[in-house]
C-alpha distance (Angstrom), angle and dihedral (degrees) to the residues before:
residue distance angle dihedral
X1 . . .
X2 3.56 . .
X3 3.92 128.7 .
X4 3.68 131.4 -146.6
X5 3.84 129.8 -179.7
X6 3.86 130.9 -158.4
X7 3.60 136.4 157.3
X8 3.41 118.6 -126.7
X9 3.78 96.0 -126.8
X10 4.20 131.4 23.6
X11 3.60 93.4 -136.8
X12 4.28 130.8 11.6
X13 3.38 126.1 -147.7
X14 4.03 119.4 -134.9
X15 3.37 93.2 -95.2
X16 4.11 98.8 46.1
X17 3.89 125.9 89.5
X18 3.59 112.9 -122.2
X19 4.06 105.9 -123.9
X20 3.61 131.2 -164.3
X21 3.74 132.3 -154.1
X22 4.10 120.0 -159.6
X23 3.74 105.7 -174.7
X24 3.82 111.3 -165.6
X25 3.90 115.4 -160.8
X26 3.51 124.7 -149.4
X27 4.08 95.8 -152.1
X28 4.10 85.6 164.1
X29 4.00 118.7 104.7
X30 4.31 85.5 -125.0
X31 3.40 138.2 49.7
X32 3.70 140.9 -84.0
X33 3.73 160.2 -167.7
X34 3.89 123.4 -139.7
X35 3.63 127.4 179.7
X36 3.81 117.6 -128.8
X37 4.12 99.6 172.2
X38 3.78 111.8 129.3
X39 3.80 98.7 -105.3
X40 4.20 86.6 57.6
X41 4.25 104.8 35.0
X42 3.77 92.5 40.3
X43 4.04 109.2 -163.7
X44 3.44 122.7 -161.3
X45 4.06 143.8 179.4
X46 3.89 129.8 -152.9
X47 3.65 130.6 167.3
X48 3.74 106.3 -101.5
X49 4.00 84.8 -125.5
X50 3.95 88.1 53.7
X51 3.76 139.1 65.2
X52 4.07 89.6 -161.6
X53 3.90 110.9 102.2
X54 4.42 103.7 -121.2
X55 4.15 89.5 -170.0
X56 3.94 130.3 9.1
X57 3.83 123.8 -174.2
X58 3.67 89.4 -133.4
X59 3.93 106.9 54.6
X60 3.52 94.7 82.6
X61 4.15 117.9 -4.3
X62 3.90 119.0 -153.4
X63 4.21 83.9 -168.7
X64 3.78 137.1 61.8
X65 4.07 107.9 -68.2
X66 3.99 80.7 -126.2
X67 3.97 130.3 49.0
X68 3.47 114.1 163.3
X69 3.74 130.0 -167.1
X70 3.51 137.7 -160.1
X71 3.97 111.4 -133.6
X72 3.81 121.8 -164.2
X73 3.61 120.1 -131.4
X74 3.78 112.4 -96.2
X75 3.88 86.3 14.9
X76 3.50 144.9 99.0
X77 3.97 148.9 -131.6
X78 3.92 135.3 -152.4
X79 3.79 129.6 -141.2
X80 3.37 115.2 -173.5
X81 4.10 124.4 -167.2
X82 3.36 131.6 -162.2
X83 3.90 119.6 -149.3
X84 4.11 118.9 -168.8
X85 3.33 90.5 -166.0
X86 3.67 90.5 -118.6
X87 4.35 114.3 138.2
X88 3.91 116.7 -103.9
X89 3.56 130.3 -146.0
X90 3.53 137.6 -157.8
X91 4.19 123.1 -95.8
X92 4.11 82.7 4.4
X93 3.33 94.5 -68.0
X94 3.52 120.8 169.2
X95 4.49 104.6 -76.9
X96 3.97 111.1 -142.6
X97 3.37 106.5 -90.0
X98 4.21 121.8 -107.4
X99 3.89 119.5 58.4
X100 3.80 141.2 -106.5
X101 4.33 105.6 -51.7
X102 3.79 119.2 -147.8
X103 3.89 126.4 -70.2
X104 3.86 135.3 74.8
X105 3.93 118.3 -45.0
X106 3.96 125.6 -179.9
X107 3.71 130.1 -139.9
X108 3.39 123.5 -149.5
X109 3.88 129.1 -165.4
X110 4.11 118.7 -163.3
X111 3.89 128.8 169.6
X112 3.69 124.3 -173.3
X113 4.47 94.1 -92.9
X114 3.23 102.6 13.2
X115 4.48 123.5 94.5
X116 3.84 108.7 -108.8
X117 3.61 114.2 -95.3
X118 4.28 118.0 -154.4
X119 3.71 135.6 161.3
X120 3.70 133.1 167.6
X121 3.97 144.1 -118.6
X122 3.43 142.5 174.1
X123 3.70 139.4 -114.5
X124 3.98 107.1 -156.6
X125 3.96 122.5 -151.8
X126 4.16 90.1 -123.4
């Protein structure tokens, strides 16, 4: 299995949702499951400028901690996120309030086996 991450546009306008897409690849001759819940495939978003973490998929999940998917041999499956560009905290706890400012941000997929996977975007003023 081999993991790829994109977002769906360079640069968003105010009014755009940013969107990620995880692909996972199947590059094994058989079959198999992968789980893509929020406490496995961990997202998060930093400022490029910071080290600090501004949202993380797993500080307070909306969906089921597990989702897993069946991926064909030779084939490949889509996960796509939706960020909006709101602050998370950890256990739900209340985020600072406000949302993500202009400048260049990078997302970064992990899952326990599998090599990181990041790539960056841009939220523009207007």
């Amino acid at each position: 299995m081999k993991f790829s991450l994109r977002s769906r546009h360079n640069t968003y306008d105010p009014e755009q949702t940013p969107t990620f897409l995880l692909t996972a690849r199947n590059v094994s001759g058989s079959d198999c499951k992968i789980d893509l819940g929020p406490k496995n495939a961990v997202f998060t978003i930093a400022p490029a400028s910071s080290d600090d973490d501004y949202w993380s998929s797993e500080d307070c999940p909306k969906a089921a901690a597990h989702q897993l998917y069946r991926v064909a041999a030779g084939s490949g499956i889509t996960y796509t996120v939706k960020w909006d560009r709101k602050p998370s905290a950890p256990e739900c706890a209340t985020p600072p309030a406000g949302s993500a400012g202009a400048g260049t941000y990078l997302v970064e997929a992990k899952a326990p086996g599998f090599a990181k996977v990041q790539t960056s975007f841009v939220l523009s003023a207007d």
